[in-house]
DRENFI-45751 format. One line per field, with one value per residue (C-alpha): residue in one letter; z, y, x; residue number from 1. Coordinates in nm, 2 decimals, decimal comma, always signed. Each point is the difference from the previous one (the first is absolute). Layout:
N
r <- a	...
up <- Z	...
north <- Y	...
east <- X	...
k <- NUM	...
END
This chain:
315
r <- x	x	x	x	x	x	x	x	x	x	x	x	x	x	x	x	x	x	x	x	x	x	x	x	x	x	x	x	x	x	x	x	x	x	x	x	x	x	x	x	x	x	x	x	x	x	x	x	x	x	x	x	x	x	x	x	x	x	x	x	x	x	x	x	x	x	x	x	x	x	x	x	x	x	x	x	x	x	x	x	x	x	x	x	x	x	x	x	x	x	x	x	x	x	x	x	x	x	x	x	x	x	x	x	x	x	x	x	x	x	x	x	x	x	x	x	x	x	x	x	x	x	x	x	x	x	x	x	x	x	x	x	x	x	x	x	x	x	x	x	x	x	x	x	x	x	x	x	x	x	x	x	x	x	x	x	x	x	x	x	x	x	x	x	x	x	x	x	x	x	x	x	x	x	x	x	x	x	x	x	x	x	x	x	x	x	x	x	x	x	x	x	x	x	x	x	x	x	x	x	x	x	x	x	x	x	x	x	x	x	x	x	x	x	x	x	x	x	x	x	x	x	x	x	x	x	x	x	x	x	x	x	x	x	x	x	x	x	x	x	x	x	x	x	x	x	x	x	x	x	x	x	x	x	x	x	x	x	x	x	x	x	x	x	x	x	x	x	x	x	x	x	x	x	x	x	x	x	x	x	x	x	x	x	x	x	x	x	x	x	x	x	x	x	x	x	x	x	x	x	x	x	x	x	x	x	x	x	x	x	x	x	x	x	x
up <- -5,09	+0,36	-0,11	-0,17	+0,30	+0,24	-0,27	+0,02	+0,37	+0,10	-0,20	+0,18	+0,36	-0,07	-0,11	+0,30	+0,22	-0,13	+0,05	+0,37	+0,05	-0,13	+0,18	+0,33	-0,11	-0,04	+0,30	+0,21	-0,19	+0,05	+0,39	+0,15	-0,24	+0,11	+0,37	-0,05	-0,17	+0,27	+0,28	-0,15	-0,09	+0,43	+0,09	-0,13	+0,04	+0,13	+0,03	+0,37	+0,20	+0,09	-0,39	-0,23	+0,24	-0,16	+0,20	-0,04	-0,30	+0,27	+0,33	+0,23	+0,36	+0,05	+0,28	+0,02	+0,24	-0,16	-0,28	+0,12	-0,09	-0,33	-0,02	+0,18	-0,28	-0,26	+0,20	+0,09	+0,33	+0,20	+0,21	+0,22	+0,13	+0,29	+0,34	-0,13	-0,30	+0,16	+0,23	-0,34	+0,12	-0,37	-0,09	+0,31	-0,08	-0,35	+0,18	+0,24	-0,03	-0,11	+0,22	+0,14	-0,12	+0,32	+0,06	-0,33	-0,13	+0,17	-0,08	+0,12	-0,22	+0,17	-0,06	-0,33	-0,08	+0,13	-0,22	-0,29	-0,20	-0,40	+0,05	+0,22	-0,01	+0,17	+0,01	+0,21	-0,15	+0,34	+0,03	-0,38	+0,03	+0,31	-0,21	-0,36	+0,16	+0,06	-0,30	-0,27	+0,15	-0,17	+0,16	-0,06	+0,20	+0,30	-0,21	-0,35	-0,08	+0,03	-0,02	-0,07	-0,41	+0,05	+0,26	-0,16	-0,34	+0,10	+0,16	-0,21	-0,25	+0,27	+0,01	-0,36	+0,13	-0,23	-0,06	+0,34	+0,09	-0,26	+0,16	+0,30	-0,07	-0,23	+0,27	+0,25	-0,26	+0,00	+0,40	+0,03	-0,25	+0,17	+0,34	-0,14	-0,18	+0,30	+0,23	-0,28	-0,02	+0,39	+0,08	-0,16	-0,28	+0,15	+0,39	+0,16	+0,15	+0,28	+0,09	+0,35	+0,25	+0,38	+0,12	+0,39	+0,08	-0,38	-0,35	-0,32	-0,37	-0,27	-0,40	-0,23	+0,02	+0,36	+0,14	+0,24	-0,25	-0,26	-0,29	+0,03	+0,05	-0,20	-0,26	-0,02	+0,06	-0,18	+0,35	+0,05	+0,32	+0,10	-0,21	+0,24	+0,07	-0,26	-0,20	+0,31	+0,10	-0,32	-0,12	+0,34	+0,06	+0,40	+0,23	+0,37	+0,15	+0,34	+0,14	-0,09	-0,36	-0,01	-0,15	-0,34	-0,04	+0,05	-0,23	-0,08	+0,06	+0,23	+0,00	+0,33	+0,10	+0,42	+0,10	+0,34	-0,13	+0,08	-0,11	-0,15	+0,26	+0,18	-0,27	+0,02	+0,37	-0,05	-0,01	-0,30	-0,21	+0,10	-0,15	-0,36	-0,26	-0,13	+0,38	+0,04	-0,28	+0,10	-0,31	+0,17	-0,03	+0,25	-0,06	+0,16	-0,11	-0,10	-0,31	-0,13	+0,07	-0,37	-0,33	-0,20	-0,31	+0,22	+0,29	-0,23	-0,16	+0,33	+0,20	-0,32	+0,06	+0,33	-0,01	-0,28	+0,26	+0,26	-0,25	-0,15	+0,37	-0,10	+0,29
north <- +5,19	+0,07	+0,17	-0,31	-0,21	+0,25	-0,03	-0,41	-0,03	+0,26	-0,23	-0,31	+0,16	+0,05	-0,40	-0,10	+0,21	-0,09	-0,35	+0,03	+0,19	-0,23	-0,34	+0,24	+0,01	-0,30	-0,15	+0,25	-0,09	-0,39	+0,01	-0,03	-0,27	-0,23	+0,12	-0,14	-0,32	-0,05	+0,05	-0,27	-0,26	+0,06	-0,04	-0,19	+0,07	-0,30	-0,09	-0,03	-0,03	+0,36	+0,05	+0,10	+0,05	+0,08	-0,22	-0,01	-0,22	-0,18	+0,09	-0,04	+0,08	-0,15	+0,00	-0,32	-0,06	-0,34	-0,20	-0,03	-0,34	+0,05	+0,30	-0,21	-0,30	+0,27	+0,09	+0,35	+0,08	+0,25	+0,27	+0,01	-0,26	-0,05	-0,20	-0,23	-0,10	+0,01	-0,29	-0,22	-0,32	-0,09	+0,37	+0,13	-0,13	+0,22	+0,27	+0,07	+0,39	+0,11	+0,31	-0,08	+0,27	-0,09	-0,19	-0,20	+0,18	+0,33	+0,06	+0,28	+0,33	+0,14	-0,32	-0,02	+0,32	-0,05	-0,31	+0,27	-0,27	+0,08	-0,32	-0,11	-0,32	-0,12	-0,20	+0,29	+0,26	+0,21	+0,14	+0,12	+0,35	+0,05	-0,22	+0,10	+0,35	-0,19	-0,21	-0,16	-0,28	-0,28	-0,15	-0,38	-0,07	-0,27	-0,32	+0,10	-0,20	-0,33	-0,24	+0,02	+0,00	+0,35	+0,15	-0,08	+0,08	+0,34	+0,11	-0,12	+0,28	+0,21	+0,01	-0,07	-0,37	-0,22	-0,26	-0,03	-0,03	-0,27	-0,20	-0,01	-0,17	-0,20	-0,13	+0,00	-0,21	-0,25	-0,07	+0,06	-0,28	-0,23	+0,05	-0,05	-0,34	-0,11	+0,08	-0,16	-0,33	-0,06	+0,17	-0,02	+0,24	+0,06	+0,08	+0,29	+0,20	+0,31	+0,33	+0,07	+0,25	-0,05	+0,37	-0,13	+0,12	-0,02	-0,22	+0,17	-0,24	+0,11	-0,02	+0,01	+0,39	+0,07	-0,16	-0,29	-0,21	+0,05	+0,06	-0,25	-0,26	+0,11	+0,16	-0,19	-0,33	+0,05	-0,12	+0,04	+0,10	-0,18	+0,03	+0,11	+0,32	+0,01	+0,30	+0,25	-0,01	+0,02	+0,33	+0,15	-0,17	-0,04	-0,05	-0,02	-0,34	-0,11	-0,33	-0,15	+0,02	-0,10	-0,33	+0,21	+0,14	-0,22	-0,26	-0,31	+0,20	+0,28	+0,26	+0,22	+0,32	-0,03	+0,35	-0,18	-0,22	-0,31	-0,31	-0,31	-0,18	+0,21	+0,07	-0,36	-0,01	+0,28	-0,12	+0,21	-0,04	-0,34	-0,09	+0,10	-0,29	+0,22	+0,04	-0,40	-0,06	+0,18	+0,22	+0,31	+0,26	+0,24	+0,30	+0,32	+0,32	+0,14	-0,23	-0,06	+0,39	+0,11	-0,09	+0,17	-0,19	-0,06	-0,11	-0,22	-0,22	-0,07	-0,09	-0,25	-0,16	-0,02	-0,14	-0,26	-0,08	-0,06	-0,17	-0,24	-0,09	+0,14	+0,13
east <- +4,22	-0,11	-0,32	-0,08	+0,09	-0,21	-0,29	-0,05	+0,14	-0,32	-0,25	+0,11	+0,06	-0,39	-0,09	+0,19	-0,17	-0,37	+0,08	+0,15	-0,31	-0,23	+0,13	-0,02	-0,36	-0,03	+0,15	-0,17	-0,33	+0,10	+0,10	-0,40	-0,05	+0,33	-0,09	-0,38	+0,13	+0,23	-0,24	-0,26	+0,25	+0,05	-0,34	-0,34	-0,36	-0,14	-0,41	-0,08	-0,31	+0,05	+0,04	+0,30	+0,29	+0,35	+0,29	+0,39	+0,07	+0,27	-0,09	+0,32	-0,21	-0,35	-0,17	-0,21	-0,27	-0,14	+0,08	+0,42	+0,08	-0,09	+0,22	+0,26	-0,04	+0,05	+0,30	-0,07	+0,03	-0,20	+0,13	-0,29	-0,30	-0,21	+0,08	-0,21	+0,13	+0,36	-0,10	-0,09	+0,12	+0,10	+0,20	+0,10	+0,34	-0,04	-0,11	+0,31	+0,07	-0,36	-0,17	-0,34	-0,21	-0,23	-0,38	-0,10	-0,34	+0,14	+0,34	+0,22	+0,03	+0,24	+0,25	-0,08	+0,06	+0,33	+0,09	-0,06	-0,16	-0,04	-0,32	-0,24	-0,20	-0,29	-0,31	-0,19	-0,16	-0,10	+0,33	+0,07	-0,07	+0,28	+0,24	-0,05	+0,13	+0,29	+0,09	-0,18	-0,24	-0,11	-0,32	-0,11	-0,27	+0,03	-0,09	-0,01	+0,30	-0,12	+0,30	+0,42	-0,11	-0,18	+0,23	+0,31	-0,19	-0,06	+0,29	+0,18	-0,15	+0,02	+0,35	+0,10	+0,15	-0,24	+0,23	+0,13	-0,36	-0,04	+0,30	-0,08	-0,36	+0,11	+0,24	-0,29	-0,27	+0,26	+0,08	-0,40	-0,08	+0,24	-0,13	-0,40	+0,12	+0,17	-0,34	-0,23	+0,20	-0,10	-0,32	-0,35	-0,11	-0,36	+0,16	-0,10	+0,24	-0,11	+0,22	-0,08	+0,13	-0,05	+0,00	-0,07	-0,37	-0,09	+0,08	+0,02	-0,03	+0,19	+0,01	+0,27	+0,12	+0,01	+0,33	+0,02	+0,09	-0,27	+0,21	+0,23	-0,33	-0,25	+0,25	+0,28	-0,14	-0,32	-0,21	-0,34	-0,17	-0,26	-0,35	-0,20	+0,16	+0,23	-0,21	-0,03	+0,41	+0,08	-0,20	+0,05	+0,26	+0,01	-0,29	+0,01	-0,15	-0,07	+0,06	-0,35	+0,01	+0,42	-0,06	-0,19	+0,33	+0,23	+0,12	+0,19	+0,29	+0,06	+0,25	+0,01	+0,14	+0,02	+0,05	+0,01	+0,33	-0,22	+0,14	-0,24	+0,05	-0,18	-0,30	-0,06	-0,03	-0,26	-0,40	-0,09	+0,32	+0,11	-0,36	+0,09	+0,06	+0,30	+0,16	-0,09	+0,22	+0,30	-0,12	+0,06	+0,28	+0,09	+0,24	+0,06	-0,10	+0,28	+0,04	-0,37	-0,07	+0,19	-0,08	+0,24	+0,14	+0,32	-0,21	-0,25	+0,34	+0,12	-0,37	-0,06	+0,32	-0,04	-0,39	+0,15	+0,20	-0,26	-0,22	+0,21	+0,17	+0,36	+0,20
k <- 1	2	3	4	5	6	7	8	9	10	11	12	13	14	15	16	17	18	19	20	21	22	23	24	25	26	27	28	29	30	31	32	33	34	35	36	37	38	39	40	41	42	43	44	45	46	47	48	49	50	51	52	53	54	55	56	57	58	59	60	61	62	63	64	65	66	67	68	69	70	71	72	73	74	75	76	77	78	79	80	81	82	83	84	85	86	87	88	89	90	91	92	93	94	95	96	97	98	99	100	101	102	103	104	105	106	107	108	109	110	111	112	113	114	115	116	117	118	119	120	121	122	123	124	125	126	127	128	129	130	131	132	133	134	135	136	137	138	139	140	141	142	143	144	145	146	147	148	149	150	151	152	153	154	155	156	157	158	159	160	161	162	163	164	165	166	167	168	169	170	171	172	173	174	175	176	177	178	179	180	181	182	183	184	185	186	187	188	189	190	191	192	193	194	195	196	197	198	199	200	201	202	203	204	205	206	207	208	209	210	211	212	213	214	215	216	217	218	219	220	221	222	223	224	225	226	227	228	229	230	231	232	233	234	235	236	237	238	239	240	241	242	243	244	245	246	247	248	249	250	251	252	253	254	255	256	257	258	259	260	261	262	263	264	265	266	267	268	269	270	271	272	273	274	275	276	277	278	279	280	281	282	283	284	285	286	287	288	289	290	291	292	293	294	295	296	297	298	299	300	301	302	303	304	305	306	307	308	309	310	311	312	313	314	315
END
């Protein structure tokens, strides 16, 4: 009786230990497969104008040097951002707590390398090399985004927030189309409207991409500059006039950036500007800098609001 038992127990002591053996096998053969899985469903490879780039799936530290308040509306906040961009008079509140990484255009290695970022963003591609040794860095060219529909668009592939992006524009269509049918119901279809800047010892015309109010006027609004110049600021968008050809670029309606915080009263006691039909016509808007300089999608919703304001005399 036990030489029978030793005879079937040997037999199955062997089937047991062929099968142990073969799931070690197998979960040794298995591991670099779950391990690769697991790393891609982590990260992405993403086209960039530097070419395929692979980025965290859900980056938690990014570094962003432009582009902010779109990161911001998609409500990821960035560890790290220029002086610059900290100033923002419309996210400087958001901001509080962010490192400045340093000059915009030349930011700091050293700090950001610190923040240990897992991302870096920006819209210059000089610096790519020192930072791409740092995180990943996803360069988009300094204009190639050409209004809040593309920006949020893309980041909002980016960063796998799509419908959040979506949201957002849909809410920012609406407040946009309110504002132009309010400015429509009170001021003619075919008036010209100008973006100027008075730098001092120089003036500078600008088109729609450019800041100083261009997005929110020639954007939002759907305004046209006037004809005679309205091909040049467009394509280049900014040209730098003097005083003698002013009235070519000026408009029905004039919206200045005074570097120099002058008020109108003052541009209508001056020869050159008080002789403008738009100045004339208390058709001229003066704002500081530090408002008409952005043109972020945050910055764009609040400078139509406030220009529908202005246009429609609400205080």
């Amino acid at each position: 009786m036990l030489k029978q038992n030793r005879n079937f127990i040997t037999p199955l002591f062997l089937i047991i230990l062929l099968i142990l053996t073969a799931c070690g096998e197998k979960g040794k053969t298995a591991s670099p497969s779950a391990e690769q899985d697991k790393k891609e469903a982590e990260t992405k490879t993403v086209q960039t104008t530097n070419g395929e780039i692979v980025i965290p799936t859900n980056p938690k530290r990014i570094v962003a040097e432009e582009y902010i308040a779109s990161l911001l509306v998609l409500d990821v906040k960035p560890v790290g951002a220029p002086g610059l961009a900290l100033e923002n008079y419309y996210l400087k509140e958001a901001l509080k707590g962010v490192e400045d990484i340093g000059v915009y255009g030349k930011p700091s290695t050293e700090r950001i390398l610190a923040l240990k970022p897992d991302m870096i963003i920006t819209g210059n591609g000089e610096n790519y090399d020192a930072l791409s040794k740092i995180a990943p860095t996803v360069v988009i060219p300094y204009g190639e985004l050409k209004d809040a529909h593309e920006e949020l668009t893309y980041f909002g592939e980016l960063l796998g927030k799509e419908q959040e992006a979506k949201d957002w524009l849909a809410q920012y269509d609406q407040k946009i189309a309110d504002a132009k049918a309010q400015v429509d119901a009170i001021i003619p279809e075919d008036a010209s409207f100008s973006i100027i800047e008075d730098a001092g010892k120089s003036y500078y015309a600008y088109g729609d991409n450019f800041g100083r109010g261009g997005q929110p006027v020639y954007q939002a609004l759907g305004r046209k500059p006037p004809v005679k110049v309205a091909d040049e600021i467009m394509e280049k968008q900014w040209a730098e006039i003097s005083e003698e050809v002013l009235a070519d670029y000026t408009g029905d309606y004039i919206i200045l950036t005074s570097n120099g915080n002058r008020t109108v009263e003052e541009y209508k006691k001056d020869p050159v500007w008080g002789s403008l039909p738009a100045v004339k016509n208390d058709h001229l808007y003066v704002w500081p800098e530090e408002r008409s300089w952005y043109y972020d999608p945050t910055a764009v919703l609040a400078q139509v609001e406030e220009l529908t304001n202005w246009l429609t005399n609400k205080k």
